[in-house]
N, C-alpha and C positions, 0 to 999 in steps of 0.2 A: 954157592954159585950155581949148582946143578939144582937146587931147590928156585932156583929165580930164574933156571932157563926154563925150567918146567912148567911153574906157575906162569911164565909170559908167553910159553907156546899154548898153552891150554886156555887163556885168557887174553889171544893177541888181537881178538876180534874186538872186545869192549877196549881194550887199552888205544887201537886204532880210531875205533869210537871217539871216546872219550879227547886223544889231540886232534883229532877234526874238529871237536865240539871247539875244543881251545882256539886254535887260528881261525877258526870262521869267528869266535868273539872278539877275537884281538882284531881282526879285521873289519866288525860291525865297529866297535869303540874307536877304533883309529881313524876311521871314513866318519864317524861321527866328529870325534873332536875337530878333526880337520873342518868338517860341515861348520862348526858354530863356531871358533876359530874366521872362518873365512867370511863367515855371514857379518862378524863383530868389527870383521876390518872393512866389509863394503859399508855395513851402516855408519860406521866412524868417518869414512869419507865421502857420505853422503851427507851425512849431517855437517861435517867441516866448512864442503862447498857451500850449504844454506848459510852458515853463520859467517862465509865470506860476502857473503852479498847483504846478511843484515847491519855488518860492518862497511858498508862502501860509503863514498864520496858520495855528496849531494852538493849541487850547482849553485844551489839559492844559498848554503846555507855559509854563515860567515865562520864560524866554530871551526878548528880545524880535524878533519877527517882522516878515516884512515888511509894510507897511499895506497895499499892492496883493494881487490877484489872492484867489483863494477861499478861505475860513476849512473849516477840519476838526477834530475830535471826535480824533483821535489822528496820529499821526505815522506809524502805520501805515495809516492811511487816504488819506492825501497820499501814499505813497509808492505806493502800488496806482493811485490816480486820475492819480497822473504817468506811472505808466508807462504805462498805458493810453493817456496823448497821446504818448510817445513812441513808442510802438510804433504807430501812428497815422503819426507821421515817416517812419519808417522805412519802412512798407512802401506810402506812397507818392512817397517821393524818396529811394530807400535809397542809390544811385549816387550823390549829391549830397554836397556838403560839409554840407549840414543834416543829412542820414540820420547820416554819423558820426557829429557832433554827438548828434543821438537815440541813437546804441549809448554814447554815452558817458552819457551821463546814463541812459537805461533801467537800466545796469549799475548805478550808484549806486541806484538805487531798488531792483531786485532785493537789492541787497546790504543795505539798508536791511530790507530782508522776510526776509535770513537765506535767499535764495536763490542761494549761492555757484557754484553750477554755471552756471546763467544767468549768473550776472554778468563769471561768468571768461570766458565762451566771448566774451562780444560784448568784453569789454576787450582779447583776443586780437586780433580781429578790428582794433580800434580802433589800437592799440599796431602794427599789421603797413600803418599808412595813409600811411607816409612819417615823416621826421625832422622834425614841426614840431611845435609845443608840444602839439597835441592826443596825441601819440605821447607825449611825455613824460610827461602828465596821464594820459592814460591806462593807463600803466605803472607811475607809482605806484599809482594806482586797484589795480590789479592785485596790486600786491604786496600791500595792505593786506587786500584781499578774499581772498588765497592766507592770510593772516595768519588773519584773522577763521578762514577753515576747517581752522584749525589745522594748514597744509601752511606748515612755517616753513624748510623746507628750500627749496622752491621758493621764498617768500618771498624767503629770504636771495639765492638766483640771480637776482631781478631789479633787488633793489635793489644787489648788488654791481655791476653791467652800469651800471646810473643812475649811479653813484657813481663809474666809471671812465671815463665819456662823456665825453670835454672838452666836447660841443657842448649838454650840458645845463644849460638856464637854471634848474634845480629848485633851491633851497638844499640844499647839498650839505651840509651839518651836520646839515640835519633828516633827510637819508637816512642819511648815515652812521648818526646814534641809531640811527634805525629800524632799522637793517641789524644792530648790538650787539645792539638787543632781542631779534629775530628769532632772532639764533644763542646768543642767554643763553637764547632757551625750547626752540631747538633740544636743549641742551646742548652747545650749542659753545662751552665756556666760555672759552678761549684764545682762540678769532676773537674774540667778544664783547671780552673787555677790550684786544684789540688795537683794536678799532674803536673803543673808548671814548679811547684813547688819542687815537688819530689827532683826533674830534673836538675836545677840546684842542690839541693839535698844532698843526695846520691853522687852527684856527677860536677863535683863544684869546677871540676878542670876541663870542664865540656867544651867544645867550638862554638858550642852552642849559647852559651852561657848569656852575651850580647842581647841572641832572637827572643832569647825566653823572658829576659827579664823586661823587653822591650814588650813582648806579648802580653806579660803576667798584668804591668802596671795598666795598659790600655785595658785591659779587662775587668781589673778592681776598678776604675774608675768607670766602668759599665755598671757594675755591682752596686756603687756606690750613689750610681745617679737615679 
């Protein structure tokens, strides 16, 4: 004991040191986590509010809607007024898992306005954010909107990539369709009916099963003629 009062009289300057150094770090880390903590609950309810308004009620439309968030005059009025909160998202937690979230959905909204350049660019972006389901969604996204601008070639390259992923949780019958579709407008008519096959094949319990086979036969009699 008289050994450690010694040692801490003779060393009380660096020991004082030294728990200053300590509570000024617990106090940067705590002001920190609190910081990104608080930052993770404004962008979550900033982002909420955008995806309450991508979900609202539309006037014209007969479908029924959701009861929450704000009523609009057309569909393309909602689609401009979301993006607007999404792009709000983004460019204030674009680093953030919200900000994705915001490129993903902005893209659907631009795609909805028949703005396929915007929508491709940030669904790129979106689809390049790692292997979790947002990459997946977003890469279908992508195919559909390469689709919509009649780039069915590119189309067909994303959705065959999807369709050959083991680690993808997408219904892989509804890609596959997709990916037939795609190469029947490409005029890829042999990939097509091969693709129609496979959904059969693979997936003989599909919902799908009806469209395909109604696809498959109007196509071999394309073939055939």
């Amino acid at each position: 004991m008289e050994n450690t009062l010694e040692w801490f009289s003779e060393n009380k300057r660096q020991v004082y040191t030294g728990i200053g150094i300590g509570v000024a770090a617990a106090i940067v880390l705590g002001g920190a986590y609190y910081y990104v903590n608080h930052r993770q609950s404004n962008a979550q309810q900033v982002l909420n509010e955008a995806l309450e308004l991508y979900h609202g009620r539309i006037q014209e439309s007969t479908v029924v809607q959701s009861t929450t968030g704000e009523e609009f005059k057309t569909r393309e009025e909602r689609y401009q007024k979301s993006l607007e909160a999404f792009e709000n998202v983004i460019d204030q937690y674009s680093s953030s898992s919200q900000g994705r979230q915001a490129r993903y959905y902005a893209a659907l909204c631009h795609k909805g306005l028949e703005q396929y350049e915007d929508a491709e660019k940030l669904l790129t972006e979106v689809a390049g954010g790692g292997q979790d389901l947002l990459h997946y969604l977003g890469s279908q996204a992508l195919a559909s909107v390469k689709t919509a601008a009649e780039d069915y070639g590119g189309a067909a390259d994303v959705y065959r990539r999807l369709v050959e992923d083991t680690n993808n949780p997408l219904p892989k019958d509804i890609l596959l369709f997709n990916l037939a579709l795609v190469n029947e407008q490409a005029g890829n008519l042999e990939e097509a009916k091969n693709d129609y096959e496979r959904v059969l094949e693979e997936f003989p319990d599909s919902l799908l099963r009806s469209d395909v086979l109604s696809k498959k036969e109007g196509l071999e009699y394309r073939l055939e003629s």
